[in-house]
N, C-alpha and C positions, 0 to 999 in steps of 0.2 A: 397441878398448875398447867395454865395452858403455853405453850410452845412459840415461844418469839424467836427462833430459827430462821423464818423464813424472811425477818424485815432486813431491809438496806440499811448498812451503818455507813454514814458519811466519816471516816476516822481519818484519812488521809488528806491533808489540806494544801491547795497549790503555797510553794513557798517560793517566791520569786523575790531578787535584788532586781535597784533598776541602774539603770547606765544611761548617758545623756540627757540628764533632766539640765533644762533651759532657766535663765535667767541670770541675774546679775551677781556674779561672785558665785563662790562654793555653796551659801549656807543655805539656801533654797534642795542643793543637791542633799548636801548634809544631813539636811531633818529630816528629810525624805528615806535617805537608805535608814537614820536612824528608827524611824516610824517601822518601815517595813519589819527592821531587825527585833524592833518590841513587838510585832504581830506575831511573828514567827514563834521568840518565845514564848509568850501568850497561847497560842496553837499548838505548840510540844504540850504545853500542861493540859490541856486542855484535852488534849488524843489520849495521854497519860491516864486521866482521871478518869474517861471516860470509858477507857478498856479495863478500867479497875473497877467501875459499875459495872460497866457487863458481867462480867467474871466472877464478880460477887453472886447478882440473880443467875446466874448460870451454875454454879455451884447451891445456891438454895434450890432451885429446882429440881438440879438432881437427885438432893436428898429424899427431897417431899416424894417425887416419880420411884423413889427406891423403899417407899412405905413410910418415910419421916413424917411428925406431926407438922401440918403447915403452919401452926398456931405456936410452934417456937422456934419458928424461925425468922418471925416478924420483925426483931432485931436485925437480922442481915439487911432483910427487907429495907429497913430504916437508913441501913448502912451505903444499901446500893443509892438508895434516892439524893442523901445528903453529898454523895458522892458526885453523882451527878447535876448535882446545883452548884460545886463546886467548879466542875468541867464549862457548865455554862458561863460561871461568870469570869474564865478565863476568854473564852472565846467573846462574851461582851466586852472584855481590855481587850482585844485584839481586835475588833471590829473599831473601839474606837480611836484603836492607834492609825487604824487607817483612816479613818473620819478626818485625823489633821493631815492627810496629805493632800486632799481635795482645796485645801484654801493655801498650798502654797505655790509659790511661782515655779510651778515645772513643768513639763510637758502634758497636751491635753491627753493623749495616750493616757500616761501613766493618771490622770486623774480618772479615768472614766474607764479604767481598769480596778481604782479601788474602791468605786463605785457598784461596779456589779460586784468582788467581791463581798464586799459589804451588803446588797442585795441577798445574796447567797449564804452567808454568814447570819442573816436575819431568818429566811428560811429555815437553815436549821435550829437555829434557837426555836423557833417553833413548836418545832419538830419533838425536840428534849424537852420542851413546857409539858408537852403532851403525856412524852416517857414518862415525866415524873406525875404527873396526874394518874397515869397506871398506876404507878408504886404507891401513888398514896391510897388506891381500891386496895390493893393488895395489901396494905397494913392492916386497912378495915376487917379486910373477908380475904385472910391469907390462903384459904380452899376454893373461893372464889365461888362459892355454895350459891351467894345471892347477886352476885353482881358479876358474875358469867359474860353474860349478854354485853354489858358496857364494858367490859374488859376487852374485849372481839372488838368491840367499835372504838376504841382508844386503840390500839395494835394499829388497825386497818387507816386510821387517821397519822398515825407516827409514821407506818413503811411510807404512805403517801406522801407525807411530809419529807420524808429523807430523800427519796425518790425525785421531787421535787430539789429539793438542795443541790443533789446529785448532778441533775442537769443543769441549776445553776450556778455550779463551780466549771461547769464543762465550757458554757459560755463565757464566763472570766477568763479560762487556761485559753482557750480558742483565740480566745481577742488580745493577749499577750502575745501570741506566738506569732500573730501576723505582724507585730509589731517588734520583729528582734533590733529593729534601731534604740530603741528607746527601753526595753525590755529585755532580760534574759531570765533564763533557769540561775534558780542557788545553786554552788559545787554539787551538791548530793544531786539536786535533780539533774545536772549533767551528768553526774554517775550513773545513776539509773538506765539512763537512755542509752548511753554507752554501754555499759553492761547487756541491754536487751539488743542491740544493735550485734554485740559482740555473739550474745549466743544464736542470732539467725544466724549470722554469718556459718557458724558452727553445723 
């Protein structure tokens, strides 16, 4: 089997509350952190799922690479794919929990924040269409004997794809941060930073 070691996995998704969203009363604020709070877990299952595909074809590969018949292990195969259509259709409820934050009354920041995420979150769905268009060569022609060549060009179209997602998460987190009025890090992502802060210090 060939070697998907080298593509970019987008597994790590900005996970931000917001603070100071505008308008009349609480409830515009409310449905807002509520939305956010449904993406997020949306996005755990979804990172979840999706390191349970990997880990699957990564374990059938090494069999096959260690002399195993490719031709029984088409079942993992099956196993990685259905997996990751799973993982997708987390991140599609997560993409469309933010979709309701743009029509509510609250800071334009914070709408056009969940805009490019949502942008980016499109990206990689993409990206996984693609994955799983591999896996489904790989059911066919688990040796990959005849279809070699489109398997190389589905790879090279997915790192692309991620690649692409990659930089448009970067654009999301970038356009949050200049906006800490209106925007902040979840506790973990304050941890994080803290932590890496902590050990330059070090």
């Amino acid at each position: 089997m060939i070697n998907r070691g080298a593509l970019f996995v987008v597994i790590s998704l900005s996970a931000l509350v917001l603070v100071g969203c505008l308008g009349i009363g609480a409830d515009p604020r409310e449905e807002a952190d509520q939305a956010i709070a449904e993406a997020n877990r949306s996005i755990n299952e979804h990172n979840r799922l999706f390191e349970q595909a990997r880990n699957t074809y990564t374990d059938v590969k090494e069999k096959v690479e260690s002399g195993g018949d490719p031709s029984e292990e088409r079942e993992r195969i099956t196993e990685a794919k259905n997996t990751l259509e799973d993982a997708r259709n987390s991140l599609d409820d997560a993409r469309d929990s933010l979709g309701t934050v743009r029509d509510l009354d609250v800071d334009t920041a914070i709408k056009e924040y969940a805009r490019l995420l949502s942008e980016a979150m499109d990206t990689q769905l993409d990206a996984e269409a693609k994955e799983i268009d591999f896996y489904d060569l790989l059911e066919e022609d688990p040796a990959l004997e005849n279809n070699r060549e489109r398997a190389l060009e589905l790879l090279s179209e997915v790192g692309a794809g991620y690649e692409k997602a990659e930089k448009a998460y970067s654009r999301a987190q970038e356009f949050a941060n200049s906006r800490p009025e209106v925007i902040e890090p979840a506790p973990e992502e304050r941890d994080r930073t803290t932590d890496s802060d902590q050990a330059a210090a070090a």
